[in-house]
N, C-alpha and C positions, 0 to 999 in steps of 0.2 A: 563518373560520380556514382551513380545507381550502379556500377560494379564493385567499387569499394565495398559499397552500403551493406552489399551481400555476400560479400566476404568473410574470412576468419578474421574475427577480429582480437587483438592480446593485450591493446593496452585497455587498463581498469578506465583511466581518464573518458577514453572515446567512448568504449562498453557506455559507461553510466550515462555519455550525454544523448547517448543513439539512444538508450531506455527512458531518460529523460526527456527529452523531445517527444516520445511518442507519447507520454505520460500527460507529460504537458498538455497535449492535442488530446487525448481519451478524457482528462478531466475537467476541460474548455469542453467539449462534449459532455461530459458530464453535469455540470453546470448550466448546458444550456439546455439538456432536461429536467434539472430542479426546477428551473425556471419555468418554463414549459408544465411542468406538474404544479409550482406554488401559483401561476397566473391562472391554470382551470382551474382546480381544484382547492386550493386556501390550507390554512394549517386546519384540518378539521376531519371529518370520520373517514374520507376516501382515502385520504393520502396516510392516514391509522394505518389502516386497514392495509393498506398496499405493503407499508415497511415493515408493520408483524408479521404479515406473510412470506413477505422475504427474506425472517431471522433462520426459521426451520428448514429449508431447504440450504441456505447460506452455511450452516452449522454442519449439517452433513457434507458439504463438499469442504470445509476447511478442514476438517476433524480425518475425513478418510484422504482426501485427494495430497493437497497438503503438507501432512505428516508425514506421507509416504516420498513426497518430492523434495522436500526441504531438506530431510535429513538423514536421508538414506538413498531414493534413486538417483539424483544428481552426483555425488562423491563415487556410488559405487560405478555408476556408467564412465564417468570422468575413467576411474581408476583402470576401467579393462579397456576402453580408447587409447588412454598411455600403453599400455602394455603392446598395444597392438597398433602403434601408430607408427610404425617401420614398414608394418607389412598389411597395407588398409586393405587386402583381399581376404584377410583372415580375422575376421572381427566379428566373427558368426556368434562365439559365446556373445559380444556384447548386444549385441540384436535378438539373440535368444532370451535374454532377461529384459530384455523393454518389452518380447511377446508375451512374456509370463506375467511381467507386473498389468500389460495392459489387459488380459485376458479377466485376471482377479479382481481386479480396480472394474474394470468392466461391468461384472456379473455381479459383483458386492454392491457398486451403484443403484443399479438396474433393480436388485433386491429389496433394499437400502429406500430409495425413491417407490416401491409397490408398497410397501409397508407405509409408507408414509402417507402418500395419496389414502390409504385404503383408513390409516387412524388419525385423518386430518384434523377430524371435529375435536377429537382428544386432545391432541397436542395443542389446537388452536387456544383450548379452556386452558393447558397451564403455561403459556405464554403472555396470555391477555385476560387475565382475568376480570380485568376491571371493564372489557366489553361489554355490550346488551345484550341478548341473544340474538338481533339482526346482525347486529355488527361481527357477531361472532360466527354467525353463521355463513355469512361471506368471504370472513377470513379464510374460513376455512374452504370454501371452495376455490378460495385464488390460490391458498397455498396448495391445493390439487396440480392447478397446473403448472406452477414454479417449480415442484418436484420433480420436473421433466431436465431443466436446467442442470445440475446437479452433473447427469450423466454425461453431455456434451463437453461439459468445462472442467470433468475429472480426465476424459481422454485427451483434451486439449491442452491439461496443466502434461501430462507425460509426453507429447509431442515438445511442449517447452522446453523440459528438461532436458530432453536427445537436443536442440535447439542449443541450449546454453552450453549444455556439455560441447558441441561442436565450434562454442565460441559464435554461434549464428544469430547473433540479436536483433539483427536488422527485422525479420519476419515475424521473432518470437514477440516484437515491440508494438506489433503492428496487430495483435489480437483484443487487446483492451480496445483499441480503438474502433473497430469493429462490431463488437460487445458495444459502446455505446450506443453507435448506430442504431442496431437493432432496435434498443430500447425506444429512442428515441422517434423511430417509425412507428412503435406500438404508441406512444403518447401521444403523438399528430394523429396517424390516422387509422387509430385500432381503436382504443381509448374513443375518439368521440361516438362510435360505435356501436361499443358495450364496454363502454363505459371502465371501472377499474379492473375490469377481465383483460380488455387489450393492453393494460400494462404488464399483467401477469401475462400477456401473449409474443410479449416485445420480447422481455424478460429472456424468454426461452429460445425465440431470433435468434437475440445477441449473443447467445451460449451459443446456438450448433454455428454462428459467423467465426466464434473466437475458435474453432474447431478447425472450421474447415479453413480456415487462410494458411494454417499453420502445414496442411496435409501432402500439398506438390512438394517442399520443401524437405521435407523428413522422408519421403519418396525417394528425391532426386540421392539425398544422402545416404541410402542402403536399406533404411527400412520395409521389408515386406510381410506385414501382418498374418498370424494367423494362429489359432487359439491353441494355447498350451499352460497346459495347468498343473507344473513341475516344483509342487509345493515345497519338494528336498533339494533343488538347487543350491547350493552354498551361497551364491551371491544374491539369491530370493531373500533366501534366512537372514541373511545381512541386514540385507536393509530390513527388514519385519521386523529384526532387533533395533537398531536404529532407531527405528519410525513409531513403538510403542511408546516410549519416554515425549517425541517432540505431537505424539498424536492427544497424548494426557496431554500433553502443555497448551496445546489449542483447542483441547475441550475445557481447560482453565478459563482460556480467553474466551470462548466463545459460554460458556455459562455466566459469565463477567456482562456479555450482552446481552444474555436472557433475562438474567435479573434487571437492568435498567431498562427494558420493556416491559416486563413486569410493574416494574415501580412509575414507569411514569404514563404506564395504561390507566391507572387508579391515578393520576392525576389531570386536568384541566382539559377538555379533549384539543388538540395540536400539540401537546409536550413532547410526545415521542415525535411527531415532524420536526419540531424544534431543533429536538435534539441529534437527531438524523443527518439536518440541514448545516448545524454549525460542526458537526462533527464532519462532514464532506469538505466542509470550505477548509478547514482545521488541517485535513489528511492531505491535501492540494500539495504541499512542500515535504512532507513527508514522502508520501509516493512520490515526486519528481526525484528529490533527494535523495532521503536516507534511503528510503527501498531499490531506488536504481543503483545507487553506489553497491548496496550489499550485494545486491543480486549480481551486478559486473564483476565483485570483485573474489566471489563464492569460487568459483572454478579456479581462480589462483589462490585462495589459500588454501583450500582441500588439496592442491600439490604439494603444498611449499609447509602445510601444518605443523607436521614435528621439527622443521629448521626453524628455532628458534630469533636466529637472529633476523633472517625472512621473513617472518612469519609477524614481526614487531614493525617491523621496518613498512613491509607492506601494510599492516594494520593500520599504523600511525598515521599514514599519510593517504587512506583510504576517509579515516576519523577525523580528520582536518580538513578534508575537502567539504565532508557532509555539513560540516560549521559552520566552515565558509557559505555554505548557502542557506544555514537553516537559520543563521543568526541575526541578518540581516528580514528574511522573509520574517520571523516571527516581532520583528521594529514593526515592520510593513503592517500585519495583520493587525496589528493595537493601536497602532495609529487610524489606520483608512478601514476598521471595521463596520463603520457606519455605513462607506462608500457603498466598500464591496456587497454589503448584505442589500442595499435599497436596490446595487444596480442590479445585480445576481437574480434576486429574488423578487423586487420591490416592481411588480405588477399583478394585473386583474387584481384575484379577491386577496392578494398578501400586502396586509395594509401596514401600516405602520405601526400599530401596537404587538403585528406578527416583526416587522423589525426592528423593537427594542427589545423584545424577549430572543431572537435569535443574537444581536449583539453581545446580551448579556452573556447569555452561554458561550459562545466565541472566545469571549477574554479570556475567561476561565479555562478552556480548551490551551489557548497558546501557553498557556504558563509553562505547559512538559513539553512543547516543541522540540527542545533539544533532548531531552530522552527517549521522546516516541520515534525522531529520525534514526538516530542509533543505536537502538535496541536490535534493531535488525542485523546490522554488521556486530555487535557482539555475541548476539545469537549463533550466527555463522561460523563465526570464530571456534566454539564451542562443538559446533557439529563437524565442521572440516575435522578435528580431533577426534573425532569420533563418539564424541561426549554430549548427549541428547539430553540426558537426565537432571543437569545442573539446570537448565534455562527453565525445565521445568518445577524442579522444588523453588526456585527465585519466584515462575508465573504463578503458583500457588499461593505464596504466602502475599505476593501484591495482589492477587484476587482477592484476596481472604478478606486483606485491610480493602481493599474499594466495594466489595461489598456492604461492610459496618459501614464505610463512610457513605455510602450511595444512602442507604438508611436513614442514618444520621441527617446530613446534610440535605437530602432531597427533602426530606421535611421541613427544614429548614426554612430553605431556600427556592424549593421548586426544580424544576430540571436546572437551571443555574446549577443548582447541588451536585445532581448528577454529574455534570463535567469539572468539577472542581476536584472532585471525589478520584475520576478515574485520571487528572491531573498529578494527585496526589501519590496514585497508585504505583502509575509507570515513571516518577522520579525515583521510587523506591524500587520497583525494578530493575533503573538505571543501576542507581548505586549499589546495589548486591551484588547484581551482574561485575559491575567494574572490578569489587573486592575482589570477588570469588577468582578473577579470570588475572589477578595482579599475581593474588596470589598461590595462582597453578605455573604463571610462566615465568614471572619477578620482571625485570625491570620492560615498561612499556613506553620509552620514550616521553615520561609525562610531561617532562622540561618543556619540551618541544611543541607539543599540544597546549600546554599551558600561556606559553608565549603567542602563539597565532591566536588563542582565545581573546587574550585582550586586544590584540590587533581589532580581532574583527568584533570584538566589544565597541571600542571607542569608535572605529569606522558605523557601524550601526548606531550606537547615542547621536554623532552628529546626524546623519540618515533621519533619523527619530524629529530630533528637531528639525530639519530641514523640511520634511514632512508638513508638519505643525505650520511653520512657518510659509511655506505655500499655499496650504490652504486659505490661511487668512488673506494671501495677495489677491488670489484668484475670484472671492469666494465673489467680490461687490462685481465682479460683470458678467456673473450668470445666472440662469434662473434656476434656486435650488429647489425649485417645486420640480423640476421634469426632470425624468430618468438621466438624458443628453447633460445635463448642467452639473449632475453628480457624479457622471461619469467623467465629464473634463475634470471636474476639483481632483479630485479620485485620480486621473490616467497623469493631467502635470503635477499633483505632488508626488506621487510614487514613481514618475521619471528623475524629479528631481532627487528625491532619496536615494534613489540608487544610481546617481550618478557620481553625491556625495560621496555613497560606500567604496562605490569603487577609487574616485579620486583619493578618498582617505586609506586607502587597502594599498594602494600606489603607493602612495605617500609615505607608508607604516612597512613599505618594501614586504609585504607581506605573500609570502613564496606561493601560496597556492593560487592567487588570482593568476600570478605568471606562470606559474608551472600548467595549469589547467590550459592556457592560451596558448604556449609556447606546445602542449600535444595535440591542438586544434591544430596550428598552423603545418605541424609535421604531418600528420594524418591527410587532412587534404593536398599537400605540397608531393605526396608520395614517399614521405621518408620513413624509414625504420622508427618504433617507438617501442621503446621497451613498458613495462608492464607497474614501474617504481615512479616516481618524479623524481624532478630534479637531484635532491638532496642523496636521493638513492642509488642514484646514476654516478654519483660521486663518490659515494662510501659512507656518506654520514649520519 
């Protein structure tokens, strides 16, 4: 079994459930450090104070680390592995350019992080302006040591990439989880210590853990490090082209989060935990989902990119899987949002007027579930093509509009606004993306997509009701004042929903519940698995 795990893995189905899995387990960790942080500390100045500090550091490693991995060192390493996977003794170029990009990614970090440490107080005043000056001025020394972070989990994201490119997900899956750890030891026992320093102390843990798990692994596999800073290499310049377009596009998104700390520092103090909080629970199926599917299925389409009819075929049924599970989890979250947030969250000081305000925002969150899971596989789509710069004029113009609406609507509404806003934004991101990408390659199999949508529509309405309707069974024989009593209503209606969806998905013969089972079964059983499902195994 544990040799499988560690194996080359080719089919997308397995990839995504092997990164899924661990997804799963990192953000069950994750969760049980919110919780952990809302029972000390409550929606109130510490836990501020903790998630502004973590915007600025966070911003720097999306924007450089990121950029450079997404949409450029992943395809171009893929590309000279292919070229040299006849002859794996001679694959020095491609190890040449993981030393080069690791070497500059390095020192630019390194640089990058002393700058930031050293104009901490600066930065801290235009992220949170709506701070005191204590508040502010602690910000900024946490975010001193969160700038440490940055460096560990920029060499850890290019350990990945060698990782993915090698088709080795098993170990690269196992770093998030990790990264939680860490954290999660600075919250128990750094944190009661000194207080919101030992979170900023976890923090930086969990970055050199996501580092090092990764390092025997990319060893065993040819890597031997060592500094070379070969700016005119061809396939350096590659990706630098590449990686300017998708590094603008995640300084889009990531100014997108500056401004909603900004805006909801100036409001109520806990709005930004609020918001923080319901966006974590919100990203739960997202990262299990959409983010693992793309991420599995990124090294086959960066092969298969210009075959068009590949290239559909694999997409399609990449895009139907993420449905299948994002369709059903986003029933789940509107139904049992009340659960999830009391059981999640709902101790010590996070009282109950903390979970109606995080519920609220929650709804508002799932509304783009299904855009925010597959944004990422069309992204990818885009960058296998070599085409960095479309995802970004699309993340542009939906920054532009969720900033007016963040505005707007937080006014309004309060943080509620805020996620309704950046709901609003990444449906219109969806839909750009869609046009744009119809209309570079023309026909996408939409029939086909369209038909498993209502499938797993109607299987989710009944799920929805089934939901509802358990609740009400269970609700008279337990006590809903204790955590335990909300967790049963909570754990038997959402066994029941989702046994509904499944029986209705049965029911509705709908290919990807089988398809997905039927490359479980082959993957453990020892059988060959091609990299398409069913449909594509056939020709159709």
């Amino acid at each position: 079994m544990i040799r499988k795990l560690l194996c080359k893995i080719d089919s997308i189905s397995i990839a995504a459930l092997m990164v899924a899995l661990s997804s799963l387990l990192s953000r069950f960790l994750g969760i049980f450090r919110d919780r952990i942080l809302g029972s000390e500390f409550g929606l109130g100045d510490t836990l501020d104070i903790y998630f502004a500090a973590f915007r600025v550091p966070d911003l720097i490693f999306n924007l450089i680390v990121l950029g450079a991995l997404s949409a450029g060192f992943i395809p171009v390493f893929s590309q000279l592995l292919k070229k040299t996977s006849a002859k794996l003794n001679h694959q020095k170029e491609a190890w040449e350019v993981a030393n080069i990009i690791l070497s500059i990614l390095g020192l630019s970090l390194i640089l990058l992080s002393g700058f930031g440490i050293l104009f901490a107080p600066f930065l801290t005043k235009l992220i949170a302006p709506g701070f005191d000056p204590e508040k502010m001025r602690i910000t900024a020394n946490v975010t001193r040591i969160m700038f440490l972070s940055p460096i560990f989990l920029g060499i850890s994201s290019i350990l990945g990439g060698v990782l993915q490119s090698f088709k080795r997900f098993f170990i690269y899956s196992l770093a998030p989880i990790v990264y939680n750890v860490g954290i999660i030891f600075g919250a128990l026992f750094l944190a009661p210590v000194w207080g919101v320093y030992g979170l900023a102390y976890g923090v930086v843990l969990g970055a050199f853990f996501h580092m090092f798990i990764q390092v025997p692994t990319v060893y065993n596999l040819g890597l031997r490090f060592r500094l070379s800073f070969n700016f005119k290499d061809k396939n350096v310049l590659k990706i630098a082209t590449m990686m300017l377009p998708r590094t603008l596009s995640l300084a889009v998104g990531q100014f997108n989060l500056l401004v909603i700390t900004v805006i909801a520092s100036t409001m109520n103090s806990g709005s930004l935990s609020v918001f923080n909080y319901a966006n974590n629970l919100q990203t739960f199926p997202v990262g299990i989902f959409g983010i693992s599917f793309a991420i599995a299925a990124f090294p086959t389409l960066s092969a298969i990119a210009f075959d068009k009819k590949k290239l559909v075929s694999s997409f399609s049924s990449t895009f139907r899987k993420i449905l299948f599970f994002v369709v059903p989890s986003t029933i789940l979250l509107l139904t049992l949002r009340a659960q999830i947030v009391r059981v999640v969250f709902g101790a010590g000081s996070f009282d109950w007027q903390d979970t109606l305000l995080t519920m609220e925002t929650l709804k508002y969150f799932v509304i783009s579930l299904f855009a925010q899971a597959t944004i990422p596989l069309l992204v990818r789509v885009f960058y296998a093509r070599h085409n960095s710069s479309t995802p970004f004029f699309v993340g542009l113009v939906s920054a532009i509009i969720n900033v007016f609406l963040s505005f707007y609507l937080g006014k309004r509404m309060g943080v509620a606004g805020l996620a309704l806003a950046f709901s609003i934004s990444n449906i219109i991101n969806f839909v750009l993306l869609w046009i744009i990408l119809k209309l570079e390659i023309g026909y996408m199999n939409e029939m086909r997509i369209l038909i498993s949508t209502i499938k797993f529509s109607i299987s989710a309405i009944a799920a929805g009701l089934t939901v509802q309707g358990a609740k009400l069974i269970v609700w008279p024989y337990i006590d809903m004042t204790t955590t335990l009593g909300v967790f049963i209503q909570g754990f038997f209606a959402g066994i029941s929903g989702l046994t509904v969806y499944i029986a209705y998905s049965a029911l509705l013969k709908s290919e990807e519940l089988f398809d997905f089972w039927s490359s479980i079964k082959r993957r453990f059983h020892g059988k060959k698995i091609d990299t398409g499902d069913r449909g594509e195994a056939r020709g159709i």
